[in-house]
C-alpha positions as a printed Julia matrix, in Angstrom:
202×3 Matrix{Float64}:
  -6.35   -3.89   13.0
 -10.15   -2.75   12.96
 -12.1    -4.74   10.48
 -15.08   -3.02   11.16
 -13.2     0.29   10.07
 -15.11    1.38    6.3
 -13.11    2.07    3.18
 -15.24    4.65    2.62
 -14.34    6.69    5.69
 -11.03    6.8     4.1
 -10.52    6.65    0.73
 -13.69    5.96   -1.64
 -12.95    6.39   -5.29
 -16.69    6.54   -6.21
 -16.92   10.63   -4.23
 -14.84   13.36   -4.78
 -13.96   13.69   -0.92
  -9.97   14.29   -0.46
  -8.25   11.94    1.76
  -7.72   13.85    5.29
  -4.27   13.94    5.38
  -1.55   14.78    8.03
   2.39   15.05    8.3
   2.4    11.67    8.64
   1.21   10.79    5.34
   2.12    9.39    3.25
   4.65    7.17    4.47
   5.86    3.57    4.1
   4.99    1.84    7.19
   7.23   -1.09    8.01
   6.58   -4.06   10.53
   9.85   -4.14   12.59
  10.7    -7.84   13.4
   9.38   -8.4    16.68
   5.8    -8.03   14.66
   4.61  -11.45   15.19
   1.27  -11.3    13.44
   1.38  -13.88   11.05
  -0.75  -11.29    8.34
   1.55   -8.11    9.17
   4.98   -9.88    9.84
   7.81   -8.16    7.55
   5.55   -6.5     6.13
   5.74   -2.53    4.05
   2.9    -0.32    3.67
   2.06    2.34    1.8
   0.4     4.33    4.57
  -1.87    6.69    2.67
  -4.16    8.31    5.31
  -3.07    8.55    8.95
  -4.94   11.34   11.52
  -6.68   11.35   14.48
  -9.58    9.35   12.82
  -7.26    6.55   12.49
  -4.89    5.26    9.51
  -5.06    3.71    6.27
  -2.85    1.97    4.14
  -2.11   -0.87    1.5
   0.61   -3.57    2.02
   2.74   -3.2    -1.02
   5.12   -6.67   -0.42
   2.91   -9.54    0.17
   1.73  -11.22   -3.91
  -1.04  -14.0    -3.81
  -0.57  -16.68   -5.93
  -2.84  -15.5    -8.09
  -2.44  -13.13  -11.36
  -4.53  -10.17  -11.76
  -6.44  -11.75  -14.85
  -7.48  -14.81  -12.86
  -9.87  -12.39  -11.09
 -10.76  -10.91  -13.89
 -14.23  -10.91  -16.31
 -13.58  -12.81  -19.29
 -12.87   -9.88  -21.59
  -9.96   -8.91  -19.64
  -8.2   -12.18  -19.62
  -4.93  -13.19  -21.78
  -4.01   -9.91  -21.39
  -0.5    -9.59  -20.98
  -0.66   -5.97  -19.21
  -2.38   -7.7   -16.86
  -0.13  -10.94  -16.04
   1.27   -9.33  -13.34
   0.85  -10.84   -9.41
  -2.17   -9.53   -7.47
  -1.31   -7.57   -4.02
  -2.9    -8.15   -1.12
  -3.26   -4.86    0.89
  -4.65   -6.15    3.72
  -7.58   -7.8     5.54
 -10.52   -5.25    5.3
 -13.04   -5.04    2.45
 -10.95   -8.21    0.12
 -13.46   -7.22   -2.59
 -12.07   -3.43   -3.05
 -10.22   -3.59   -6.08
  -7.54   -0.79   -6.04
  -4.25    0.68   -8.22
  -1.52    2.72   -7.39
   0.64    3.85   -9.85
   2.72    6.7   -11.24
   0.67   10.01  -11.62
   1.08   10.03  -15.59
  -2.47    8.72  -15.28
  -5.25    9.93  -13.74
  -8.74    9.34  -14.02
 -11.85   10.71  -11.83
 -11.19    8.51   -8.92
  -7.42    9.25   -8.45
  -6.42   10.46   -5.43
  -2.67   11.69   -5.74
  -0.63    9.93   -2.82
   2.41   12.5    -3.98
   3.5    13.96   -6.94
   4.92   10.56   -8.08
   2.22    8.06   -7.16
  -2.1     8.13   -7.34
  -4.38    5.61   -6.16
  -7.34    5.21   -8.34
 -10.37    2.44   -8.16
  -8.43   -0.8    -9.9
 -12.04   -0.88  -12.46
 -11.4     2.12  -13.26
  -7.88    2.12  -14.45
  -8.04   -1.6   -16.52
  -9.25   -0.5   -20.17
  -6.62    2.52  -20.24
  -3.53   -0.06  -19.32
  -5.12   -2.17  -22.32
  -5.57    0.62  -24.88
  -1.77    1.79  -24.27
  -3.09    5.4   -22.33
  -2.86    4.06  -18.72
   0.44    4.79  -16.39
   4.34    3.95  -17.04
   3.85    1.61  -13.91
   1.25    0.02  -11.77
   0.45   -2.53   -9.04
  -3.28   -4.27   -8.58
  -4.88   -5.06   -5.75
  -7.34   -6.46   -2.92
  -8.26   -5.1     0.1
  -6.48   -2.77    2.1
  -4.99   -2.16    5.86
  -6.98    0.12    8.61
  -6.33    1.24   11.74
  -9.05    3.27   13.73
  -8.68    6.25   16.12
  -5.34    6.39   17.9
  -4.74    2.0    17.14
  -1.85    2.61   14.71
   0.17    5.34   17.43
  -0.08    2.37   20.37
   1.13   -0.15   17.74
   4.16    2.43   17.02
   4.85    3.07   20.37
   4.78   -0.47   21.25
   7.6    -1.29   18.7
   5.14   -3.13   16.25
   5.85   -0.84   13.45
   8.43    2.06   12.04
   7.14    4.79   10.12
   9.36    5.74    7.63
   9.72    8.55    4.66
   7.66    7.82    1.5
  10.08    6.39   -1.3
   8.06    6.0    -4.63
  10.88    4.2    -6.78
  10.73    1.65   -4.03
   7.34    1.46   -3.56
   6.83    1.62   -7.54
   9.9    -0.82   -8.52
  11.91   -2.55   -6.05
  11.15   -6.22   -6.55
   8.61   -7.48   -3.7
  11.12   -9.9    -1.8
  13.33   -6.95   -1.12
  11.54   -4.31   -0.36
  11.11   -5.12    3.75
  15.11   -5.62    4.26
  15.93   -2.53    1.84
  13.48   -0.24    3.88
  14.96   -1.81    7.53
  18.52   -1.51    6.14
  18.07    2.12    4.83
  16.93    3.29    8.44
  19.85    1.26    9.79
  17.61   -1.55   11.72
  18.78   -5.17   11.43
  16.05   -7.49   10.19
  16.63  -10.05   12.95
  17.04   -8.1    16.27
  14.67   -4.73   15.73
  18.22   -3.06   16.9
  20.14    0.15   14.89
  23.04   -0.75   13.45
  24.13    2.51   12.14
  24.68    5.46   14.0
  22.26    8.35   14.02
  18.9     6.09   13.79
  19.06    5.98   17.78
């Protein structure tokens, strides 16, 4: 990981510049189990950038302890909308504040991931969830996941992660315990050896 690596150079909701994107993107990017990091271990990311500037992403598994309204100003507390678990997306910038949700909502800093999900500033997207116009579904949270130039292909091609197809209705409802196994299991990888188990994953 690159701490150093700026949101902005990435995704900024407060400019109008697109995301750069490649073939690669987006994806779900999953830690395979021989990822020891204690952070990135069985981990799945929505990877929502990746090209030869580097890769970004947001780990869509991993809940504080916290609820969204416990970070909250005053105004937007004891808010049921709101009582949901806060995300962690990863260890760069904790103080970006970021949603992704289904694309029935977009506001000036959405940038659509596909033509299912958006990612939009998490500021920006709070007083439309409350006033009934905001998306069908959403997920809040901190910080995100960044790779710089070339970091995330060594990681890949040292067995750290798997890079597999975007799938929004597991990214958008799949309960956050299960959504490591499901994505392992569906590319036929068994959570405890990093081996295939089905045939034509080889």
């Amino acid at each position: 990981m690159n701490p150093s690596l700026p949101i902005g150079k990435l995704w900024n909701p407060c400019t109008n510049n697109p995301m750069k994107q490649s073939e690669l993107a987006p994806g779900i990017l999953v830690a395979l189990p021989n990822l020891q990091d204690p952070y990135f271990s069985k981990t799945a990311i929505l990877l929502c950038n990746y090209n030869e500037e580097g890769a970004f992403g947001l780990v869509m598994n991993h809940p504080s302890d916290l609820k969204v309204t416990e970070i909250l100003k005053e105004e937007f507390q004891n808010h049921n909308d709101l009582e949901v678990p806060l995300l962690i997306g990863g260890p760069v910038q904790p103080e970006s504040f970021w949603a992704v949700h289904t694309s029935d909502y977009l506001c000036e800093s959405s940038t659509e991931i596909s033509s299912k999900i958006a990612l939009s500033a998490g500021q920006d997207i709070l007083m439309a969830i409350l006033d009934g116009s905001g998306p069908k579904t959403y997920h809040l949270g901190v910080g995100y996941s960044g790779w710089g130039a070339f970091q995330l292909d060594r990681e890949i091609q040292e067995e750290s992660w798997w890079l597999a197809p975007l799938d929004e209705s597991l990214i958008m409802d799949m309960e956050y315990d299960h959504r490591w196994e499901c994505i392992l299991d569906n590319l036929g990888v068994s959570p405890y050896t990093a081996l295939f188990t089905k045939s034509g994953h080889v």
